[in-house]
N, C-alpha and C positions, 0 to 999 in steps of 0.2 A: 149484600154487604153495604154497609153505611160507613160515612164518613167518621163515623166516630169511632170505628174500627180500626180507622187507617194508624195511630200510634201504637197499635199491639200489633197490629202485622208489621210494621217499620221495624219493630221489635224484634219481631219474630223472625226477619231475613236474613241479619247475622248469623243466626244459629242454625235455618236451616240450611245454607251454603257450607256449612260446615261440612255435612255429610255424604258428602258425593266428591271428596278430595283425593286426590291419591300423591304418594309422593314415596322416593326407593326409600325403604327399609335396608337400615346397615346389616353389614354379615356379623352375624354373631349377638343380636340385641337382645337384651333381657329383659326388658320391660315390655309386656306384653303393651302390644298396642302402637307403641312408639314408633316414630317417623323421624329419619334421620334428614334434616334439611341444609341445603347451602343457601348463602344470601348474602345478602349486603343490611346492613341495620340504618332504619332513618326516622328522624323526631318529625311530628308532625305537631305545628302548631297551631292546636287545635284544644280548647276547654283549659285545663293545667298543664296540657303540653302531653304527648303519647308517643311510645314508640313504637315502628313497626319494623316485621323482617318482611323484606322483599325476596320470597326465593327465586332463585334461576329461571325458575317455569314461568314467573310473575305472578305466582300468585300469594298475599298477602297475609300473613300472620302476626297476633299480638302476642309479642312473648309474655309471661307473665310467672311469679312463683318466688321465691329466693333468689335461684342462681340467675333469672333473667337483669337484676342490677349493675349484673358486669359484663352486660351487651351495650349498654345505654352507652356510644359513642357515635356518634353521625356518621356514614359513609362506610363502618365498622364491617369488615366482611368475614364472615362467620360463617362452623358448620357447628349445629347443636342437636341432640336428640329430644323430640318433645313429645308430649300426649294429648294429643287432642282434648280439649274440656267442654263436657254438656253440661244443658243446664244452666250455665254462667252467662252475663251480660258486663257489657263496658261502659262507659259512658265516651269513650274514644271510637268503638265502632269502624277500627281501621282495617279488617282481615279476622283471621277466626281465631280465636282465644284457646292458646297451646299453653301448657304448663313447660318449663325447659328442666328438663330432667338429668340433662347432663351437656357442658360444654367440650365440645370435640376439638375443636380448635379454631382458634381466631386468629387471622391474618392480619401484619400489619402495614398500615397504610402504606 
């Protein structure tokens, strides 16, 4: 390995992290694949600004998709159904890139 490797593997550790996650699946889910997560939402400022879900466990998700727009609130504690997404890069690089396929319910502050 050379040094000039080192930006495509920096690359590449996002996405592999991805795949060795576990987290409960809700009763009853219909979208294959999907992870039902609890958390807390926080902006990180960082490039044009990113947000992430911190779940319970600690570990680290970017929401992303349509319906992830109406998590974007700081401190925001949320459960949502996501799917994990390959393939895909961020330029935020906060946790691993979920599409949100459905909001469950969001708690208020």
């Amino acid at each position: 390995m050379t040094l000039q490797n080192l930006p495509f593997l920096l690359f590449l550790l996002p996405l592999a992290t991805c795949c060795g996650t576990s987290a409960n699946v809700g009763e009853g889910g219909t979208d294959a694949g999907s992870l039902v997560l609890s958390g807390r939402m926080e902006f990180v400022n960082i490039e044009t600004g990113c947000w992430v879900l911190i779940a319970e466990d600690g570990r680290r998700y970017e929401p992303s998709g349509e319906r992830a727009r109406a998590l974007w609130n700081d401190g925001l504690n949320v459960t949502v159904r996501v799917r994990p997404l390959t393939g895909v890069a961020s330029i935020c690089q906060t946790g691993i890139i979920v599409e949100v396929v459905e909001i469950v319910k969001i708690l208020e502050q």
